[in-house]
C-alpha positions as CSV (number, residue, x, y, z in Angstrom):
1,X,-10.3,-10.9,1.8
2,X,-6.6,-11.2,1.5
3,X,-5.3,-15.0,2.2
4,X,-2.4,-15.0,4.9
5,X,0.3,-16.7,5.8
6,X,2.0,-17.3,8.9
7,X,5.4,-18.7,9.1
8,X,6.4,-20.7,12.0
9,X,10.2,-19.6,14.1
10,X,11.6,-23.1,12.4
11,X,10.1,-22.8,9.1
12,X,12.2,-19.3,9.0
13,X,15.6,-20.9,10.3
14,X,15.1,-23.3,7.6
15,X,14.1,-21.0,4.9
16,X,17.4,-18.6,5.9
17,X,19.4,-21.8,6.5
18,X,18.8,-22.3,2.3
19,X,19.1,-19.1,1.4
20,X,22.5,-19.0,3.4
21,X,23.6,-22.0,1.6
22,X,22.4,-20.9,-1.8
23,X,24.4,-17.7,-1.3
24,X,27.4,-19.3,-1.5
25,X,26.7,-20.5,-4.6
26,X,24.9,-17.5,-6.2
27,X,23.3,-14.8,-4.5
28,X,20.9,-14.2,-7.5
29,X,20.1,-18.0,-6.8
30,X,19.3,-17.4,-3.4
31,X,17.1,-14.2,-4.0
32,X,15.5,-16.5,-6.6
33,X,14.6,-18.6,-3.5
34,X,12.9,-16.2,-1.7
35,X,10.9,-15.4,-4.3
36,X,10.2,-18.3,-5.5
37,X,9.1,-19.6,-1.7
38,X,7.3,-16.5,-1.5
39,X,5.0,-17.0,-4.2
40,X,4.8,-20.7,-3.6
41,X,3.2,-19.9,-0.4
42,X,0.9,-17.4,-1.4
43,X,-0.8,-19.3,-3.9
44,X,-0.6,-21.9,-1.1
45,X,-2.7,-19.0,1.3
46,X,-5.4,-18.9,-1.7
47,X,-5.7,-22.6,-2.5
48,X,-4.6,-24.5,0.5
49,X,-5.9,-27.7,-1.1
50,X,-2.9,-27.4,-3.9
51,X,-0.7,-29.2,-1.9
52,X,-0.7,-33.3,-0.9
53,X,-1.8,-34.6,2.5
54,X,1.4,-35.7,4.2
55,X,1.0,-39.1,5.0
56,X,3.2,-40.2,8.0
57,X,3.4,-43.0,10.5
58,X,2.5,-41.0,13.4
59,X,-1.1,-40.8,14.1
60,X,-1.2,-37.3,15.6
61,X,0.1,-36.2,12.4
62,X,-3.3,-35.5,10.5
63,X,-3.8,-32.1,9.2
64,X,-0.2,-31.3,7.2
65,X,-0.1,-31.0,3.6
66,X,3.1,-30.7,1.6
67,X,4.1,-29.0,-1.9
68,X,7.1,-28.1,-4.0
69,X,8.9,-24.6,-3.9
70,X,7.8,-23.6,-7.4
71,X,11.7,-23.6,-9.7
72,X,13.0,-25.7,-6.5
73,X,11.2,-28.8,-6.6
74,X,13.7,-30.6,-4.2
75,X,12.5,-28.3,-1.3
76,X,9.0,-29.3,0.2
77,X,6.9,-26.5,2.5
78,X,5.0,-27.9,5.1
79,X,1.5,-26.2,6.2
80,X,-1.1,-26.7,7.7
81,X,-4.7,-24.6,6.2
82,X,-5.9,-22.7,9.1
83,X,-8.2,-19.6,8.9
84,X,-8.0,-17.2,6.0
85,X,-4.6,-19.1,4.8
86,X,-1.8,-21.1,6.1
87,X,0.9,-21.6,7.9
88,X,3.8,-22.6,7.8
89,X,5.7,-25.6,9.9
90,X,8.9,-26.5,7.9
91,X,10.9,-25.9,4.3
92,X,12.9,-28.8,3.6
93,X,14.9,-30.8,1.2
94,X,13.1,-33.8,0.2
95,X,16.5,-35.9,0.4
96,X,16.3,-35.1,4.1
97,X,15.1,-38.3,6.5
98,X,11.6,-35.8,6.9
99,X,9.8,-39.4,9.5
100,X,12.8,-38.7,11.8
101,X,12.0,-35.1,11.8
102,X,8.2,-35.9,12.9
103,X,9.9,-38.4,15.7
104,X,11.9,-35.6,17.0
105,X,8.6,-33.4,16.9
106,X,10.4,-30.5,14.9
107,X,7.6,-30.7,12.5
108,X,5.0,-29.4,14.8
């Protein structure tokens, strides 16, 4: 059975948002993104357990794992294993104040 992922309305803003940003640099930089996240998450889909529990300070915040884009390893995907793969709440920049994005609940 094929593994699946899902990607969650914010985790594609923010995935456009740094493809957007790495156009202006280099669009051969940004398609290198996508693929990049692309494959990232579908190895993701077939191991879930890859990635590192995220350990926050709120408690309702259990079940979220985080992991490098593979060639970007300042951006972090955040997923959650559900059945037959994973999906996807956020892609961020690890220099970004992620706790503050859990406070505001744009995580989940």
């Amino acid at each position: 059975m094929m593994a699946h992922v899902t990607f969650r309305p914010r985790a594609e803003r923010d995935i456009d948002e740094v493809y957007l940003y790495l156009g202006k640099q280099s669009s051969d930089l940004a398609v290198k993104f996508l693929q990049q996240v692309e494959f990232t998450t579908a190895a993701l889909a077939q191991s879930p357990d890859l990635g590192i529990r995220y350990c926050s300070v709120h408690d309702r915040i259990t079940d979220i794992r985080v992991y490098r884009i593979r060639r970007f390893p300042n951006h972090l995907v955040f997923y959650r294993s559900v059945e037959n793969g994973i999906e996807v709440l956020r892609l961020l920049h690890g220099a970004r104040d992620i706790e503050s994005l859990f406070d505001s609940g744009s995580i989940q």
